[in-house]
C-alpha positions as CSV (number, residue, x, y, z in Angstrom):
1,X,131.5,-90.7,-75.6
2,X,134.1,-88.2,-74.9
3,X,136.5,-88.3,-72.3
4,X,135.3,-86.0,-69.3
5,X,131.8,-86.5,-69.9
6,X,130.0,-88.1,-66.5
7,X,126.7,-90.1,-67.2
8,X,124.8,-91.4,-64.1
9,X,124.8,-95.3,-63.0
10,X,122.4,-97.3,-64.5
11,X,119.1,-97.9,-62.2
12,X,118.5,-101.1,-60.8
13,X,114.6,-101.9,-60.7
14,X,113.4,-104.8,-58.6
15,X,110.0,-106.1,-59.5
16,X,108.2,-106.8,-56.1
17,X,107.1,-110.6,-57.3
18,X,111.1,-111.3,-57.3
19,X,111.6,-109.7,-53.7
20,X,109.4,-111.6,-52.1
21,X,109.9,-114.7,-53.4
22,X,113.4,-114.1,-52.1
23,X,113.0,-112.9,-49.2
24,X,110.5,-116.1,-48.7
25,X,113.4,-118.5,-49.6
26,X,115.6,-117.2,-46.9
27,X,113.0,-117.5,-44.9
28,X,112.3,-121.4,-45.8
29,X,116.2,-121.7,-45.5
30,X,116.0,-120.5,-42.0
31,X,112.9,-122.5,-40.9
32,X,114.5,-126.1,-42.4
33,X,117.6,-125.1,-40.5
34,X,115.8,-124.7,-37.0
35,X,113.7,-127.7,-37.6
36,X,116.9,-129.8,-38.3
37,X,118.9,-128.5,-35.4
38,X,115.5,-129.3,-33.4
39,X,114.4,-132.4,-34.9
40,X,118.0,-134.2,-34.1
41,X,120.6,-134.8,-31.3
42,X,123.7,-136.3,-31.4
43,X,124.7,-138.9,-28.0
44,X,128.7,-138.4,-27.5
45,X,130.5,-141.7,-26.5
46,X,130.6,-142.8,-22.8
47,X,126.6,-141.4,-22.8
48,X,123.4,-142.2,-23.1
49,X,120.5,-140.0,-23.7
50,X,117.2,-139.6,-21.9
51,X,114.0,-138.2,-24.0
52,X,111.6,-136.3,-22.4
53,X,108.7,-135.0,-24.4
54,X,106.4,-132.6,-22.9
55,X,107.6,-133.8,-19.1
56,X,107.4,-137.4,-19.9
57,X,110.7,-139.7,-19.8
58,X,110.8,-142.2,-22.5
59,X,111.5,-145.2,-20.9
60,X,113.9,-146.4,-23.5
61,X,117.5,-144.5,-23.5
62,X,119.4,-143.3,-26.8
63,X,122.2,-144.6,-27.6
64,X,125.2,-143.0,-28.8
65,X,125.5,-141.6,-32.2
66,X,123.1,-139.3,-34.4
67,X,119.2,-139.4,-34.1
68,X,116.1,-138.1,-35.1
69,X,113.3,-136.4,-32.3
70,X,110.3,-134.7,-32.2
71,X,111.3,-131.1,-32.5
72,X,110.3,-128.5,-30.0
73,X,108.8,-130.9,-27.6
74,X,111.4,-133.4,-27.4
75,X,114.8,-132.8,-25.5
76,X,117.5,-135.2,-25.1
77,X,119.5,-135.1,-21.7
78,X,122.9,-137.2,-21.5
79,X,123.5,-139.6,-18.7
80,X,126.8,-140.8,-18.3
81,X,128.0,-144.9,-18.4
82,X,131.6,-144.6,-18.3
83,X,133.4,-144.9,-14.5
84,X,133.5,-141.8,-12.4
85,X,135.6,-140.8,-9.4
86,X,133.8,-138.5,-6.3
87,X,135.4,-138.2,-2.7
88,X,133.6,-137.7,0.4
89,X,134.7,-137.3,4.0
90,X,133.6,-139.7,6.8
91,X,134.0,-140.0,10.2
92,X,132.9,-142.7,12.8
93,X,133.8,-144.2,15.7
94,X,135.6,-147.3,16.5
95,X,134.7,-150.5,18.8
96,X,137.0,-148.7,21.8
97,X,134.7,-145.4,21.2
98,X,137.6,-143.7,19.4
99,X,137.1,-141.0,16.9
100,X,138.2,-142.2,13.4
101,X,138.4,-139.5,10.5
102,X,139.3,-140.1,7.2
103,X,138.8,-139.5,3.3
104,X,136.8,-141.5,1.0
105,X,137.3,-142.0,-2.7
106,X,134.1,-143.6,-4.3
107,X,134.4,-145.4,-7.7
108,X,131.3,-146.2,-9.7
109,X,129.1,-146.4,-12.5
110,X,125.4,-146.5,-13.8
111,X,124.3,-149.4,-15.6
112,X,122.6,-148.3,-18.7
113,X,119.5,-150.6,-17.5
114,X,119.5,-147.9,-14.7
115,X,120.0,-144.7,-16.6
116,X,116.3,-143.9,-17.5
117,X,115.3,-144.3,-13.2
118,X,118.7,-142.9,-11.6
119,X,117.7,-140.2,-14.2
120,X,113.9,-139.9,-12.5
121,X,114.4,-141.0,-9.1
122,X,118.4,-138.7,-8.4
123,X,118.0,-136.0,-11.4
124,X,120.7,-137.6,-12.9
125,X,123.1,-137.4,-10.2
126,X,123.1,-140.5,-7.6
127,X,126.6,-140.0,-5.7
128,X,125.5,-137.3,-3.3
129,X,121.9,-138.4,-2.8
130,X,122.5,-142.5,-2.8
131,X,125.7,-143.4,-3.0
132,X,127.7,-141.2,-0.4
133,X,125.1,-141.9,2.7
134,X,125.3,-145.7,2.1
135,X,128.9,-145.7,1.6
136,X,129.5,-143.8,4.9
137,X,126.6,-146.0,6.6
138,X,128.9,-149.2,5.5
139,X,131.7,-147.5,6.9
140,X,130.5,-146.9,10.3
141,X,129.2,-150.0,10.6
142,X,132.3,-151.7,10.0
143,X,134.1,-149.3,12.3
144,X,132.5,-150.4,14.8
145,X,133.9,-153.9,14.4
146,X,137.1,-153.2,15.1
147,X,139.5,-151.1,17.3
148,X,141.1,-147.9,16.1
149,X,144.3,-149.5,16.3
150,X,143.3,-152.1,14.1
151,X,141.6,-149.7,11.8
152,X,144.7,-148.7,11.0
153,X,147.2,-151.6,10.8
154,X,144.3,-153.7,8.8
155,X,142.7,-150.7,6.5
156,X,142.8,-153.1,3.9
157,X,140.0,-155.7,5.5
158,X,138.0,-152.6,6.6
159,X,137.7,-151.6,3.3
160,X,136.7,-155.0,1.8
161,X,134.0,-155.0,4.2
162,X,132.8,-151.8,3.7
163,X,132.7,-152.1,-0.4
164,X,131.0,-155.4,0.4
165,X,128.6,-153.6,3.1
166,X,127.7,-150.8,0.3
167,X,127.1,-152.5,-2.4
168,X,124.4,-154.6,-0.5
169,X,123.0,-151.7,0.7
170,X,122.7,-150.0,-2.7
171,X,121.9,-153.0,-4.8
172,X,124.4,-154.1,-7.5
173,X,121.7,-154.5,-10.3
174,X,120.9,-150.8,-10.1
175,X,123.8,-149.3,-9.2
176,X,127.4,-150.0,-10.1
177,X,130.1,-149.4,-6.7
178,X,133.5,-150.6,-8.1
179,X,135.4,-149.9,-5.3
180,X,136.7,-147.6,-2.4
181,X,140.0,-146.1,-1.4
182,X,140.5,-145.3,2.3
183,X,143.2,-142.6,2.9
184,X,144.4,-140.2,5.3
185,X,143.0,-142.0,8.4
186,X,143.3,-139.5,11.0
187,X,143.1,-140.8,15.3
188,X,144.0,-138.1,17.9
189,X,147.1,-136.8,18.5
190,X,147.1,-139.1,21.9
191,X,146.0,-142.6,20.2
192,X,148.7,-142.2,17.2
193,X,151.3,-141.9,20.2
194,X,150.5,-144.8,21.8
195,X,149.9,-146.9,18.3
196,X,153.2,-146.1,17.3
197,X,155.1,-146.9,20.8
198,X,152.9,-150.3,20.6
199,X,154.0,-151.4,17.2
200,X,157.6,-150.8,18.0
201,X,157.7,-152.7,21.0
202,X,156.2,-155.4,19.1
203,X,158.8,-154.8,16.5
204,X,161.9,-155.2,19.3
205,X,159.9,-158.5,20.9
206,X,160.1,-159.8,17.7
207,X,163.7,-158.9,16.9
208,X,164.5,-160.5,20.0
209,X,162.4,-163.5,19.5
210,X,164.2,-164.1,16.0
211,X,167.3,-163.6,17.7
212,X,166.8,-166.6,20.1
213,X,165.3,-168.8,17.6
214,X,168.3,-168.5,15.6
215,X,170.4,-169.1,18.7
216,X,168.8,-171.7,19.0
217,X,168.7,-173.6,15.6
218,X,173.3,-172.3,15.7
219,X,173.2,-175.0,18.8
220,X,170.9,-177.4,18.2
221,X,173.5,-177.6,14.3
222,X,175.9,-177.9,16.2
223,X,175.0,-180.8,18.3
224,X,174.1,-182.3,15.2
225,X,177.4,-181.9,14.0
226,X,178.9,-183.7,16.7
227,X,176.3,-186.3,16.9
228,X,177.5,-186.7,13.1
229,X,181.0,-186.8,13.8
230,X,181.2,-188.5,16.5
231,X,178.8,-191.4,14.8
232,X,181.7,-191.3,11.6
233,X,184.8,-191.4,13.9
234,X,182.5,-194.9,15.4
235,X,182.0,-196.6,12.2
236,X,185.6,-195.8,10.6
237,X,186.7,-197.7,14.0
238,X,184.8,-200.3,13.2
239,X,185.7,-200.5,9.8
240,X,189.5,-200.8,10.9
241,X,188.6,-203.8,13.5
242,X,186.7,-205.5,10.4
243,X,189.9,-204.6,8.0
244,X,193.0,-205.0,9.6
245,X,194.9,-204.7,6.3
246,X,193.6,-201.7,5.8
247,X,196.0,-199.8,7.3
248,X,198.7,-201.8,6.0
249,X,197.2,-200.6,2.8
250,X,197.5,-196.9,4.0
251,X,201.2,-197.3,5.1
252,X,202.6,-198.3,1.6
253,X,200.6,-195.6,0.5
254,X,202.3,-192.8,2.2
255,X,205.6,-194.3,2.1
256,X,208.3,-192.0,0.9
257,X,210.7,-194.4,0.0
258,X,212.8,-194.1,3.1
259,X,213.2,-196.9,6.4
260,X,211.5,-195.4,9.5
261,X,213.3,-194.1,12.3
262,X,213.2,-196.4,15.4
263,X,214.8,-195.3,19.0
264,X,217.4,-197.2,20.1
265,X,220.0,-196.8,23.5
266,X,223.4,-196.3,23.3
267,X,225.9,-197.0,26.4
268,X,225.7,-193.6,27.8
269,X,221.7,-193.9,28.3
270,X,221.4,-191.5,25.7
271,X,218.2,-192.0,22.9
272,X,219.3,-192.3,19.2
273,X,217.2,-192.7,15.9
274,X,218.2,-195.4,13.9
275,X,216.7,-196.5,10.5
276,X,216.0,-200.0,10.6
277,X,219.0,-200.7,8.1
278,X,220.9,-199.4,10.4
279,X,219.6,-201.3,12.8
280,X,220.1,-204.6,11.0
281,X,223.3,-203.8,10.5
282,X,224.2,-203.8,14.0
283,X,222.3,-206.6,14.9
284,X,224.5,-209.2,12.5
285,X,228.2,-207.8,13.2
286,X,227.4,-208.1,17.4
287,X,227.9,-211.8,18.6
288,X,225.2,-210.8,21.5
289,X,222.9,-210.0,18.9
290,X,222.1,-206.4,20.7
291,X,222.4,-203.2,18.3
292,X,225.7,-201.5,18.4
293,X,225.3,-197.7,18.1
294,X,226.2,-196.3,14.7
295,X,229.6,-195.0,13.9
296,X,228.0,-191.2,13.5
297,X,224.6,-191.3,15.5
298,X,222.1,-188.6,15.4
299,X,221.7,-187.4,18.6
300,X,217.6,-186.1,19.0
């Protein structure tokens, strides 16, 4: 073929026997896919599905993981197991008809022997239908038990009873309450006042209670004290009366080596310290046998 020269593409004929068979391949291909995407269902973890066929509920849940179903007429719906978190307001009144707001956090779960009712009975979803009405029901109740002052200062007992209160009103075997979280307790603007002026009083009554207890326990140490010392300074009397030698014993132990001065009277009335050498001295050289004053006394 010379160059230049343009010849026409070859023609493609399709025999019709081939066409349709592919055309009825893709069509297969298309069908298994649908049946497969509608004949399975996957559960994701912290779930558990509910079958319904044709309206009916199964009464057994799926578990989690892959599965096989009726396609078409079978749908799986998830229900979930794990712990969820919901808040809700409530408001009551207290024992002294005080208004008592505050905000409510709910935690709870459904048991998976509940999933398949709480599923027929709540469509799926028990908090606002079951679980917040009896929650705030318990509430009230125990409200009503106790002062709004004491609501307050003793949150912590009012929300053991209502958890307790709630979960006997829901029932623990079909329902799951873990527990509930009372927070921003609101009184009126008037009530908080006098609250607040009421617990510091009883803050300075018991500052000034501790202050007089420990006054208190300062004198009743120190009469102790002397009772203690005066009790010592009687025995170590005593003990002297019972040991006379004893305080020869402490004498030569504090001797310094030197003779002890002893007051003496020399002709002009005046007082001089002798040392009893000095002393015995005088006494042998004076045929009287008084002292004779020393040739250089000290003078005191």
């Amino acid at each position: 073929m010379s160059r230049g020269t343009y010849t026409d593409p070859p023609k493609i004929t399709l025999n019709p026997a081939s066409a349709l068979r592919l055309v009825g391949s893709a069509i297969l291909v298309f069908v298994i896919v649908v049946l497969a995407s509608s004949g399975t269902y996957i559960v994701q973890p912290g779930n558990r599905g509910v079958a319904v066929t044709l309206g009916k509920v199964s009464p057994e849940f799926k578990t989690e993981g892959f599965g096989f179903k009726q396609p078409f007429i079978t749908h799986i719906y998830p229900m979930p197991v794990r712990q969820q978190t919901r808040g809700t307001p409530a408001e009551c009144y207290s024992s002294d008809l005080q208004q008592v707001k505050m905000d409510v956090r709910v935690l709870y779960r459904v048991p998976e022997q509940s999933v398949v009712k709480i599923f027929q009975e709540y469509a799926g979803e028990p908090f606002d239908n079951l679980i917040a009405p009896r929650v705030q029901e318990a509430i009230k109740e125990v409200a009503a038990m106790h002062s709004a002052e004491m609501i307050v200062k003793k949150r912590e007992d009012v929300k053991t009873k209502s958890l307790e209160f709630a979960r006997r009103k829901i029932g623990t075997n079909f329902l799951e309450v873990v527990d509930i979280v009372l927070y921003n307790i609101a009184l009126s603007p008037e009530l908080g006042q006098a609250i607040e002026l009421k617990m510091v009083q009883e803050q300075e009554a018991a500052k000034a209670k501790f202050t007089q207890l420990k006054a208190q326990i300062e004198a009743d140490t120190a009469v102790i004290r002397a009772r203690g010392e005066a009790e010592a300074i009687q025995v170590r009397g005593q003990a002297l009366r019972d040991n006379p030698d004893f305080i020869k014993l402490q004498i030569v132990q504090n001797w310094n080596g030197h003779s002890p001065l002893v007051v003496g009277s020399a002709g002009g009335g005046a007082n001089l310290l002798l040392s009893l050498d000095e002393l015995r001295k005088q006494s042998a050289t004076s045929p009287t046998g008084q002292p004779k004053p020393a040739a250089s006394p000290r003078r005191r």
